[in-house]
MMTF fields as JSON, N, C-alpha, C and O atoms, coordinates in Angstrom:
{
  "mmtfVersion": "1.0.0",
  "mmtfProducer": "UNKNOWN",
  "numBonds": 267,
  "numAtoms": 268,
  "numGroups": 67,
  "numChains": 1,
  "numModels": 1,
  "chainsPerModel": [1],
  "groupsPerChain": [67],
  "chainIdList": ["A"],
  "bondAtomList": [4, 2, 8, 6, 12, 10, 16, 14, 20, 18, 24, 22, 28, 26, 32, 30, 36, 34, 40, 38, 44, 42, 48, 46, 52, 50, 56, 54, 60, 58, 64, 62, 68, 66, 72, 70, 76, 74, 80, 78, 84, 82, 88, 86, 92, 90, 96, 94, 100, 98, 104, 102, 108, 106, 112, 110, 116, 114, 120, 118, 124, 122, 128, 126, 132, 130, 136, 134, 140, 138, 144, 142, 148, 146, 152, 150, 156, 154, 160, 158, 164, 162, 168, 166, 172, 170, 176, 174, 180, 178, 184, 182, 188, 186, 192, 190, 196, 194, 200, 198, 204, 202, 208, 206, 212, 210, 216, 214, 220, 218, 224, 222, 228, 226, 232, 230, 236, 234, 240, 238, 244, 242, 248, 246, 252, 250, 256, 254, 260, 258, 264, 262],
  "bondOrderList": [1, 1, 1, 1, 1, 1, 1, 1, 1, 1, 1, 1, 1, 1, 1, 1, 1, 1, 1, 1, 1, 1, 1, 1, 1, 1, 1, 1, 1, 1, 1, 1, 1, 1, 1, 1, 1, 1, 1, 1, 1, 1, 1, 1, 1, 1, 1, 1, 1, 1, 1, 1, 1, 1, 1, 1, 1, 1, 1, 1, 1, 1, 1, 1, 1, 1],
  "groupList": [{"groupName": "UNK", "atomNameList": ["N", "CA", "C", "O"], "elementList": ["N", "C", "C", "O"], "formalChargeList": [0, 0, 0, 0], "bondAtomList": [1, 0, 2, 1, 3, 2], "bondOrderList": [1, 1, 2], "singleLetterCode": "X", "chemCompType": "L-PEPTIDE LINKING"}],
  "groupTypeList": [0, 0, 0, 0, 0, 0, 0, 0, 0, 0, 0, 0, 0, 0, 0, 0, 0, 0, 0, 0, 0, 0, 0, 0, 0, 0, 0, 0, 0, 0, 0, 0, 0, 0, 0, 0, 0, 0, 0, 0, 0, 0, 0, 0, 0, 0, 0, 0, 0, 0, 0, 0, 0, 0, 0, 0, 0, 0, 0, 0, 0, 0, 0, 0, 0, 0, 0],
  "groupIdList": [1, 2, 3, 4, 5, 6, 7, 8, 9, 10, 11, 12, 13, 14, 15, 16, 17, 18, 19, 20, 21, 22, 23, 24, 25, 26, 27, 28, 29, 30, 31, 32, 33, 34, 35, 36, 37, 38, 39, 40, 41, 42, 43, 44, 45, 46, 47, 48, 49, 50, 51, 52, 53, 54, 55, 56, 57, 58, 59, 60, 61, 62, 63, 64, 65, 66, 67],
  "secStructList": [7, 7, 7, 2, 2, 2, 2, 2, 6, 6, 6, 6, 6, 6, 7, 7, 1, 7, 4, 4, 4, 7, 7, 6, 6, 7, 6, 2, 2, 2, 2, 2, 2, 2, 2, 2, 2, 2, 2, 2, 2, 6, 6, 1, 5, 7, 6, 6, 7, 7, 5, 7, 2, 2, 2, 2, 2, 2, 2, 2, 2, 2, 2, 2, 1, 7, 7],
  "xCoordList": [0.822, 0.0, 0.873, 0.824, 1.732, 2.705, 4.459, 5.256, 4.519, 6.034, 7.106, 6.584, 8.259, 9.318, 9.442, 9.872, 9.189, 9.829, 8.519, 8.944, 7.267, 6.209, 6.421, 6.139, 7.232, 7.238, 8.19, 8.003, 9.288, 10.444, 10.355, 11.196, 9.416, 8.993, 8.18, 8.024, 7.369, 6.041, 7.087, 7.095, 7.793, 9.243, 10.002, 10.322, 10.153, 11.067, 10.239, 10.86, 8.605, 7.701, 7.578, 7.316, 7.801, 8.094, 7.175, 6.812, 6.608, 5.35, 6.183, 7.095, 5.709, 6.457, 5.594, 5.298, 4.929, 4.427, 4.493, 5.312, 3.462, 3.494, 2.711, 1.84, 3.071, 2.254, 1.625, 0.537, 1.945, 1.221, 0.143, -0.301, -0.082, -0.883, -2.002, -2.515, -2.458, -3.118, -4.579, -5.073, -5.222, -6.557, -7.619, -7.412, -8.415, -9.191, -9.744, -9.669, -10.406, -10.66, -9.385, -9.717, -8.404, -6.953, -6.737, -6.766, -6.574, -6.72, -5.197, -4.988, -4.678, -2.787, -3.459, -2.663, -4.873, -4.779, -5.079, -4.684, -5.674, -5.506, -4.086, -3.931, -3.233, -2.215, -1.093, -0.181, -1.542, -0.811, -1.509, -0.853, -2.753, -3.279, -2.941, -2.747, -2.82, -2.49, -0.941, -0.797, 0.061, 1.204, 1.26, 1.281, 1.292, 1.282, 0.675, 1.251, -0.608, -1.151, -0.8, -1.147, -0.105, 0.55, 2.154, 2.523, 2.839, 3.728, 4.04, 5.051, 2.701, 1.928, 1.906, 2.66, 1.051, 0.652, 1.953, 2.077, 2.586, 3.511, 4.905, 5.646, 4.807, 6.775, 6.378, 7.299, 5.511, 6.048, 5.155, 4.906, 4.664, 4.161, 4.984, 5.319, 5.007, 6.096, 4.992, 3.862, 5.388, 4.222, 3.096, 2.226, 3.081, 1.988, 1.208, 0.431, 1.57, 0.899, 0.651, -0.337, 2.224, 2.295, 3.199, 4.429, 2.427, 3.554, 4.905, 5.007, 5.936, 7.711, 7.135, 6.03, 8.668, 8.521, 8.277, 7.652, 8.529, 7.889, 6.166, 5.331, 5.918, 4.69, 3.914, 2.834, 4.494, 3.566, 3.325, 2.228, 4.744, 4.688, 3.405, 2.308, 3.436, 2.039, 1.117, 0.435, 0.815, -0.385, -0.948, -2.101, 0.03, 0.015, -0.424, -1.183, 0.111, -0.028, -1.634, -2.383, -2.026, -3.117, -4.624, -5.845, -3.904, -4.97, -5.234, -6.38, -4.566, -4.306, -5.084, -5.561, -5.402, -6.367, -7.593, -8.004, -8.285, -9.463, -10.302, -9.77, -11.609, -12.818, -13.963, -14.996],
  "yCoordList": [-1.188, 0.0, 1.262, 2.209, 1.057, 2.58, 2.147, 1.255, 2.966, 2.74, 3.192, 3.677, 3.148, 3.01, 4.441, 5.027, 4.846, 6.588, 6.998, 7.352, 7.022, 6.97, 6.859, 7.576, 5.241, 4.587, 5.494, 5.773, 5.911, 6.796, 8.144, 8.808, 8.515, 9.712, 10.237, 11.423, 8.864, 9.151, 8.635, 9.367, 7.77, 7.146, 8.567, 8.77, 9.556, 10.616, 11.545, 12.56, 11.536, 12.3, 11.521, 12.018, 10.46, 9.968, 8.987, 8.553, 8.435, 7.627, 5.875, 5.734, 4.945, 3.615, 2.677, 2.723, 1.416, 0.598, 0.013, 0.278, -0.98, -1.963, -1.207, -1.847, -0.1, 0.295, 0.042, 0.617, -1.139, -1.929, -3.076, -4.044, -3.0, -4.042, -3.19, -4.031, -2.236, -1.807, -1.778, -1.108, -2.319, -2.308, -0.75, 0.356, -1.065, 0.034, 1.001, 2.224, 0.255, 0.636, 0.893, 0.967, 1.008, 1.048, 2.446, 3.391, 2.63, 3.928, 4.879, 6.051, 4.435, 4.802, 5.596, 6.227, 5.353, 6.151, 7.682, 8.485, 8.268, 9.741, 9.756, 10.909, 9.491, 9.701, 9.99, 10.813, 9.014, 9.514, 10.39, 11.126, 10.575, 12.069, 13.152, 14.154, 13.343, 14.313, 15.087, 16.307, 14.182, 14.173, 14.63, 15.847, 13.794, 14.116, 15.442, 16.395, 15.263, 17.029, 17.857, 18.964, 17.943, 19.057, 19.425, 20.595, 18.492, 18.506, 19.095, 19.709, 18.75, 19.303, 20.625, 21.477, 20.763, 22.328, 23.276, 24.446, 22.81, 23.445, 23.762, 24.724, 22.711, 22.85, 22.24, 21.556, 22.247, 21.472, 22.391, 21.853, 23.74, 24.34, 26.057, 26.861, 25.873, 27.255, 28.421, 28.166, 29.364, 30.773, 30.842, 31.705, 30.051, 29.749, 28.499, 28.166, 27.794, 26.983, 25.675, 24.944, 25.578, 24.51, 23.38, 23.38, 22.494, 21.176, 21.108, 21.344, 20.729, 20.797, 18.918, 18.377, 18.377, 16.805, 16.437, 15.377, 16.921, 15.815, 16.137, 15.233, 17.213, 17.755, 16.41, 15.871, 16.211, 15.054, 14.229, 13.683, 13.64, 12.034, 12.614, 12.122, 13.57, 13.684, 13.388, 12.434, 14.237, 14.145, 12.832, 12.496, 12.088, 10.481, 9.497, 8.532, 9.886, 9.277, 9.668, 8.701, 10.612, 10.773, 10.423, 10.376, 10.281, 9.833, 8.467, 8.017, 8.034, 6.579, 6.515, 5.391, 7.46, 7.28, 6.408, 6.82, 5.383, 5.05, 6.087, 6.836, 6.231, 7.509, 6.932, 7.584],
  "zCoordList": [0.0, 0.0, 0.0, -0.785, 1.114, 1.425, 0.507, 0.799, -0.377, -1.087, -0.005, 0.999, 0.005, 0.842, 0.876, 1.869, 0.14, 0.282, 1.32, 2.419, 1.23, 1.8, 3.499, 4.459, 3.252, 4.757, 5.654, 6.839, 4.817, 5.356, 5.593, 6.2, 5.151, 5.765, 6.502, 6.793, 6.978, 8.124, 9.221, 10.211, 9.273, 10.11, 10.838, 12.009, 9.429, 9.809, 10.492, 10.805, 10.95, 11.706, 13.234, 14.329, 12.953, 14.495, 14.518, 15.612, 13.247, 13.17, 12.847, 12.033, 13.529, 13.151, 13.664, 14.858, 12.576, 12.424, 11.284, 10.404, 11.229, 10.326, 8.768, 8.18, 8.36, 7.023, 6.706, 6.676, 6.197, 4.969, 5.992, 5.375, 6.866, 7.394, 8.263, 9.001, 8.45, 8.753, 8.657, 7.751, 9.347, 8.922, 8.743, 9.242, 8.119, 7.877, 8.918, 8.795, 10.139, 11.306, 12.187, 13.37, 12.05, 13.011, 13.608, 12.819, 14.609, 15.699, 14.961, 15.272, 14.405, 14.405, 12.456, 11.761, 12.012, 10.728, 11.192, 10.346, 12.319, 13.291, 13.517, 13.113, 13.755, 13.965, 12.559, 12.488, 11.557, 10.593, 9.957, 9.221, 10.002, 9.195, 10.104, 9.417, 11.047, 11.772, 11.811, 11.879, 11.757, 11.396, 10.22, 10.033, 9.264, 7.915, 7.398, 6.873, 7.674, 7.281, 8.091, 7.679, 9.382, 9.788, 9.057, 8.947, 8.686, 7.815, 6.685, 6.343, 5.942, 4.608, 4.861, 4.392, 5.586, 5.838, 6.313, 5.951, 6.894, 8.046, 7.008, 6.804, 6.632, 5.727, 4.447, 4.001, 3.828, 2.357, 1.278, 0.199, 1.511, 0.582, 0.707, 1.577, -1.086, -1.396, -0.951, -0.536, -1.074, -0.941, -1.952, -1.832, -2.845, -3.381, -3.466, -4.36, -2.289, -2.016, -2.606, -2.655, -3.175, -3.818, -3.504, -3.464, -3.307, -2.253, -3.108, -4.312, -2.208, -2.8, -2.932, -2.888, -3.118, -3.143, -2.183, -2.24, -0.881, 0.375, 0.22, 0.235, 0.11, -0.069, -1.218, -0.976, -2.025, -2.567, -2.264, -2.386, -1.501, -0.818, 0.232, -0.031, 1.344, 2.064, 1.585, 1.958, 0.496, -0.51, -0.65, -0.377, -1.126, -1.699, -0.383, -0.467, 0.606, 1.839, 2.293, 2.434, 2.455, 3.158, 1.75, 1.898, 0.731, -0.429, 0.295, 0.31, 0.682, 0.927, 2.249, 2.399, 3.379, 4.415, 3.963, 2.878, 4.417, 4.523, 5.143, 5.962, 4.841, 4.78, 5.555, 5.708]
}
């Protein structure tokens, strides 16, 4: 589900588990949206508001939240 660059950078937010095994209902997907979109928001958009490369991997990551 999560590519390595993906895994290594929710890792480098302080986030560490099993990625790819996560179930849909799993308490730890608040934790990586929270992380992640503070990340997003916080450091990965230029003054116009446009995600840099970590800014996509976020992007890509939180597409990936179950809804």
């Amino acid at each position: 589900m999560f590519s390595d660059e993906e895994m290594a950078l929710m890792r480098s937010l302080g986030l560490d588990c099993d990625f790819n095994s996560l179930s849909e209902d799993d308490d730890r997907w608040a934790d990586i949206e929270e992380k992640v979109g503070d990340f997003l928001t916080l450091k990965c958009l230029d003054e116009h508001y446009n995600p840099d490369n970590n800014g996509i991997i976020c992007e890509s990551i939180l597409n990936k939240i179950p809804v």
